[in-house]
C-alpha positions as CSV (number, residue, x, y, z in Angstrom):
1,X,58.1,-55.8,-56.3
2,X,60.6,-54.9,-53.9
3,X,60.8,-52.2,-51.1
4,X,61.6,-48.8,-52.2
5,X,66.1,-48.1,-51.0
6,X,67.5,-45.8,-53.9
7,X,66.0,-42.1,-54.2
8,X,67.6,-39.8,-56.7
9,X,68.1,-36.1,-56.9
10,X,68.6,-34.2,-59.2
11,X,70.7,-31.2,-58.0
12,X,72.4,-30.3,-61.2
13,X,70.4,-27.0,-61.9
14,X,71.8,-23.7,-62.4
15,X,69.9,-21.5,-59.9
16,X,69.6,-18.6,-61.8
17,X,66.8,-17.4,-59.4
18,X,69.1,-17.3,-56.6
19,X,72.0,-15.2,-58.7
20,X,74.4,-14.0,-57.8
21,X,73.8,-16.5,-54.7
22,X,74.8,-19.3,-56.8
23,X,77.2,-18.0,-59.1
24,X,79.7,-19.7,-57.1
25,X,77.6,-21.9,-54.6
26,X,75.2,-24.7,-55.2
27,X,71.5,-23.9,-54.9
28,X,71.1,-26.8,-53.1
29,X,73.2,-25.9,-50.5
30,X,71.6,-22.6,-49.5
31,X,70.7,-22.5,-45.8
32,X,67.7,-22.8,-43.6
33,X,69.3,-21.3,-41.1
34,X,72.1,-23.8,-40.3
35,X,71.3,-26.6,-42.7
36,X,71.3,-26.7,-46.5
37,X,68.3,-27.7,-48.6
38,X,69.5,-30.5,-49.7
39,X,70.0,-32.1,-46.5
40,X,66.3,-31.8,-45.4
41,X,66.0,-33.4,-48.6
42,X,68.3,-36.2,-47.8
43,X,66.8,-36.4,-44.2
44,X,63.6,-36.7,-45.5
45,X,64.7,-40.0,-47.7
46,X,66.9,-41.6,-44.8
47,X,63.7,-41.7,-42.5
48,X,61.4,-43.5,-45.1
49,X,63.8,-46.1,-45.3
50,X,66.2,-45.1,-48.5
51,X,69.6,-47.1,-48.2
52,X,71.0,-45.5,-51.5
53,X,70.8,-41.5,-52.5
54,X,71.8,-41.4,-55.9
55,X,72.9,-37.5,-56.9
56,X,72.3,-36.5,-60.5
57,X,75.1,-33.7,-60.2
58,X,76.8,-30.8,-63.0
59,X,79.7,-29.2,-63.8
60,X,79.7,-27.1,-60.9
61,X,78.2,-28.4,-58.0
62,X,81.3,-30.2,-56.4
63,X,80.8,-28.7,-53.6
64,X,77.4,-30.9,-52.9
65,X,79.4,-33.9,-52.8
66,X,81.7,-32.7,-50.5
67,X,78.9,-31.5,-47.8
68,X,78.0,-35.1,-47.8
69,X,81.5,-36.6,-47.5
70,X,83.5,-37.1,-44.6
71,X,85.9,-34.2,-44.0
72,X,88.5,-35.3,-41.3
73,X,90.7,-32.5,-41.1
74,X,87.3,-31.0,-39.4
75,X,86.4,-33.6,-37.9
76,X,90.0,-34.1,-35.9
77,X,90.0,-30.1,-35.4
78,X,86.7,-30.0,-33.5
79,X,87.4,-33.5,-31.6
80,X,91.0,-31.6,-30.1
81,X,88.8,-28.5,-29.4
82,X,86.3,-31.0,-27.3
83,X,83.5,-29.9,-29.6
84,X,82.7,-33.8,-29.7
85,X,78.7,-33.0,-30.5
86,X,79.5,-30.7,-33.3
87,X,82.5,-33.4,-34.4
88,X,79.4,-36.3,-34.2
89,X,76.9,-33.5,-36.3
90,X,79.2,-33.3,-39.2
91,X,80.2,-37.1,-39.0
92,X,76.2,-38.2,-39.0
93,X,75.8,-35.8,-41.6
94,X,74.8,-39.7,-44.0
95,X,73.8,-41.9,-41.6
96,X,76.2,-45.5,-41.0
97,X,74.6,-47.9,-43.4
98,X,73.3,-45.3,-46.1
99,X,75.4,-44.7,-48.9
100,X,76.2,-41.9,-51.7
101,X,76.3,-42.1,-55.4
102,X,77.1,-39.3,-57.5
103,X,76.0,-39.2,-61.5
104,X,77.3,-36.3,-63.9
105,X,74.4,-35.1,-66.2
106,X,76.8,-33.5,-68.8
107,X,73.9,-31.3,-70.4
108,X,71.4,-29.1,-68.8
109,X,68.4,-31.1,-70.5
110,X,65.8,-31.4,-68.3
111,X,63.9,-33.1,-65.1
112,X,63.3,-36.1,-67.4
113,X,66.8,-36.3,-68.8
114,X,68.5,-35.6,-65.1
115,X,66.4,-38.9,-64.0
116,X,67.4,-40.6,-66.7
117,X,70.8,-40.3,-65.8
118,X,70.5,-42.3,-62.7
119,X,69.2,-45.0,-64.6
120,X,72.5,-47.7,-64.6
121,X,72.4,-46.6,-60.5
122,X,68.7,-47.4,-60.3
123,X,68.7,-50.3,-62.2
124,X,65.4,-52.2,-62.1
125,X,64.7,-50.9,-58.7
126,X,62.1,-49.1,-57.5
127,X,62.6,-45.5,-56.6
128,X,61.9,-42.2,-55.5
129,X,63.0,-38.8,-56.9
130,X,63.2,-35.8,-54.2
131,X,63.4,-31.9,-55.7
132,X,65.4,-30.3,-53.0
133,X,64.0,-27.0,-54.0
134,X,60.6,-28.5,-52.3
135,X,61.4,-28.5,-48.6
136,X,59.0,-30.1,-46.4
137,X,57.6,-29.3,-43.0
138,X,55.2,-32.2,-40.9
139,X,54.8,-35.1,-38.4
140,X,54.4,-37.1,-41.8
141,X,56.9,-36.2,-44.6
142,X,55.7,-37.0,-48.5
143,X,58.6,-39.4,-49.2
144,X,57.7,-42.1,-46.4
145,X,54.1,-41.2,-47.3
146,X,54.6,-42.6,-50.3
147,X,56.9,-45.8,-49.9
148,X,54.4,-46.5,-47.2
149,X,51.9,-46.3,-50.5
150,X,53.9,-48.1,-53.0
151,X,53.6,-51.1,-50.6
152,X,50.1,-51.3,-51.6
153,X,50.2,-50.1,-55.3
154,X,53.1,-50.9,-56.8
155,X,53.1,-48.3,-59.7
156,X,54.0,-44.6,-60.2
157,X,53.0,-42.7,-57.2
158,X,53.0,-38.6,-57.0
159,X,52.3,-36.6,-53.9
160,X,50.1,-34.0,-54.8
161,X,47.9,-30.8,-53.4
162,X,45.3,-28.6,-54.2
163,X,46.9,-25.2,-55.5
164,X,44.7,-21.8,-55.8
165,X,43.4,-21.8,-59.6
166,X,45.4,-18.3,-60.1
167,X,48.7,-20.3,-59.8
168,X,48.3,-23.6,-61.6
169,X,50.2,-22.2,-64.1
170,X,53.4,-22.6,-62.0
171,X,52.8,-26.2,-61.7
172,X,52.0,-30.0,-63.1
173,X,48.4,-30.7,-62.7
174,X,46.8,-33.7,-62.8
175,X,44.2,-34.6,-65.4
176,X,42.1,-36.6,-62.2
177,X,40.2,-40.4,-62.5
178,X,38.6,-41.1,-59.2
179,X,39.6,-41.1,-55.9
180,X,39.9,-45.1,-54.0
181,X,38.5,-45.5,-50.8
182,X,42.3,-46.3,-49.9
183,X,42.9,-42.2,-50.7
184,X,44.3,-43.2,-53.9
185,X,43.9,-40.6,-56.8
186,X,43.8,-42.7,-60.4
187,X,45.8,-40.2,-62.5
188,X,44.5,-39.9,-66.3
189,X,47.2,-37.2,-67.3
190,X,49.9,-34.8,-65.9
191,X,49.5,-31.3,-68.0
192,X,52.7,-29.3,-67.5
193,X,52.3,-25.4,-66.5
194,X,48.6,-24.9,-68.1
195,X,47.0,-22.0,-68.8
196,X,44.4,-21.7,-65.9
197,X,42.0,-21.5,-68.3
198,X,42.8,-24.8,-69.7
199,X,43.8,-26.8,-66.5
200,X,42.0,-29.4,-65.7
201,X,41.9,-29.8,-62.0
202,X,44.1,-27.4,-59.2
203,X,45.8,-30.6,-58.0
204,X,49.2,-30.1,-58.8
205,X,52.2,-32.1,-58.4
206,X,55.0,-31.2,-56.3
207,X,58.7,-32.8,-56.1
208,X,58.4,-36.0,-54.9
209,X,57.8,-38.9,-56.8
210,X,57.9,-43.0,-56.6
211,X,58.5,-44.3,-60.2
212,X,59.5,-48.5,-61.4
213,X,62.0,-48.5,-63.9
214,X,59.9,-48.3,-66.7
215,X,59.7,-44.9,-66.8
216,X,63.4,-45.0,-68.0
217,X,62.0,-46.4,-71.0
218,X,59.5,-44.0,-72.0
219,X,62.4,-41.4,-71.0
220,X,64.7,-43.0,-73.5
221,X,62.2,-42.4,-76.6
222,X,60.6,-39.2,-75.7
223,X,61.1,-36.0,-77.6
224,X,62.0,-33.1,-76.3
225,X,59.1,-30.8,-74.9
226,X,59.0,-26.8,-73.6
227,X,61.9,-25.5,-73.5
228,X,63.3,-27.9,-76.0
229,X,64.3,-30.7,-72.4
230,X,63.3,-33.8,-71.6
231,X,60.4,-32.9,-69.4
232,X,59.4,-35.6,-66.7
233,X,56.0,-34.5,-66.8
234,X,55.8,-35.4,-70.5
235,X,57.1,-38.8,-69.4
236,X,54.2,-39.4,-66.4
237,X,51.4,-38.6,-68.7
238,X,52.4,-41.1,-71.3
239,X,52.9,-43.5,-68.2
240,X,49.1,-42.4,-67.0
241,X,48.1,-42.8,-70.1
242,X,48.6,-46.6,-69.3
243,X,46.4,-46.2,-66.3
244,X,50.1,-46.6,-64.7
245,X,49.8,-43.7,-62.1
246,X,48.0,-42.7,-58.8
247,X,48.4,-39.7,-56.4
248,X,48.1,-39.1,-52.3
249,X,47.5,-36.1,-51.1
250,X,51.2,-34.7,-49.6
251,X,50.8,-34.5,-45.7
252,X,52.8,-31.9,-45.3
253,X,53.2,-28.4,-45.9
254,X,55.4,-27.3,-49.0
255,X,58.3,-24.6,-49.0
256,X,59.1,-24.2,-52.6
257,X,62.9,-22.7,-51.7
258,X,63.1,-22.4,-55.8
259,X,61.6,-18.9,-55.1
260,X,62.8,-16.1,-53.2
261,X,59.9,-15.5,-51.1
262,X,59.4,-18.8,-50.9
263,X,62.7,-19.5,-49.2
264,X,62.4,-16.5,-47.0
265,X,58.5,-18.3,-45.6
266,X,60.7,-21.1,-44.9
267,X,63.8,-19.2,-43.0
268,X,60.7,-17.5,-40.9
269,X,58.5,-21.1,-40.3
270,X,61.6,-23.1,-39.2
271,X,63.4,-20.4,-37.1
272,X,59.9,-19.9,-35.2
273,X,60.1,-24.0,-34.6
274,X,63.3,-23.9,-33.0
275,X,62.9,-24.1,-29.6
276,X,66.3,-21.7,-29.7
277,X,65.4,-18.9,-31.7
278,X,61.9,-18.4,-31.1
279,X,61.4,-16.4,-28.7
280,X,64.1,-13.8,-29.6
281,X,62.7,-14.3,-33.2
282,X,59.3,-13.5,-32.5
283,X,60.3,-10.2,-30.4
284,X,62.4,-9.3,-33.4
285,X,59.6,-9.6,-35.6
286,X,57.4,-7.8,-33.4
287,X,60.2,-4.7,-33.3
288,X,60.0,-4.9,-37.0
289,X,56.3,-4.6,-37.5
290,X,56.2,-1.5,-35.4
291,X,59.0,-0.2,-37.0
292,X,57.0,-0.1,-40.3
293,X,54.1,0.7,-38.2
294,X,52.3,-2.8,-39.7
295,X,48.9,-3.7,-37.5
């Protein structure tokens, strides 16, 4: 099997959470502070090794493709300024060497259906799917956490962690086999958004993913499920079924910037690691808390 170069993501979502945010404006390419979602996403890929970032795009969200082309009209206007570090910032923005596909999903018709679309980019690579809306914070990032894994077992891979029981509901969660001495998790089934009542672990699975191109095949025949899409979940526990899927545990910590408050933990987290703002941050925190008289 060869090593893992292509990672698709599918950034052709709507954002209705972030409305009327993203009336206009990709959610994608909402900021952490001074850097789009996306391109932690992106980062995130480059550094395990990914060659190829295939973008499952829509109608309106242009404007993702042109954050990561080249815009020389910028480029020349901060180079005559002498802003050369800014001028090489924007230029680096995709690395020399890595390259940029862009795919149209021409219906909004799922997870499953948005990876599906990738499919004559992928080929019959191997390759790894990245949710922007999962932004992720660590020494180890799950996407070269897991091409590190494929290496060793070549099959569909999930990063996954342990969730409280009162939100499992929010998440897929993992019907779990046993756990390797290697820190593999067999996977016997992926239940989509349970009832908690009914789930049957608090492992849940978060959005990043290693699949072969098999699973374009079981996406090709697979009905639609909630919500009347073509849900990727449905898809992995047909492929567990097979006894075709493991798990690691993601070494990172998750930011899911889908949610509002989610986003805003994130803003907070990254502007206290920045060497830049954190000082000023925290005593602007601090002048908040008494404001509202918070102990």
């Amino acid at each position: 099997m060869p090593s893992i170069t292509k990672a698709v993501f599918p950034v052709a979502g709507l954002g209705t959470r972030f409305l009327p945010a993203t009336k206009a404006m990709p959610k994608e390419l909402l900021p952490i502070i001074d850097k789009p979602i996306v391109q932690y996403a992106v980062e995130e890929a480059v550094a395990a090794g990914i060659t190829e970032l295939i973008f499952v795009t829509g109608r309106n969200k242009r404007a993702v493709g042109d954050h990561f082309d080249a815009n020389l009209e910028l480029e020349n206007q901060l180079l005559s300024k002498g802003k050369t570090e800014l001028r090489d910032m924007v230029r680096n923005i995709v690395p020399e060497g890595v390259s940029c596909i862009f795919v149209r999903q021409p219906e909004p018709l799922g997870l499953g259906h948005a990876v599906l679309c990738a499919a004559p980019a992928v080929g019959d690579n191997p390759f790894a799917v990245l949710l922007a809306d999962d932004l992720m914070q660590g020494q180890t990032l799950p996407t070269a956490a897991l091409v590190a894994a494929f290496e060793k077992k070549a099959q569909a891979l999930l990063s996954v962690s342990e969730v409280p029981h009162t939100q499992v509901s929010k998440y897929g969660i993992l019907r779990p086999g046993a756990t390797g001495a290697d820190g593999f998790i067999a996977v016997e089934g992926l239940i989509e958004k349970p009832d908690p009542d009914d789930a049957p672990s608090n492992m849940a699975s978060f959005g990043r993913y290693v699949f072969t191109s098999e699973i374009f095949g079981i996406l090709r025949s697979l009905p639609p499920g909630a919500g009347g899409e073509i849900q990727l979940a449905d898809a992995i526990d047909l492929l567990a079924a097979r006894g075709k899927v493991s798990a690691i545990v993601n070494p990172a910590r998750r930011y899911d910037c889908g949610d509002k408050f989610g986003y805003l933990s994130a803003i907070v987290d990254f502007a206290l690691e920045a060497p830049e703002y954190r000082d000023d941050f925290i005593a602007l925190l601090r002048s908040r808390l008494a404001d509202f008289d918070v102990r």
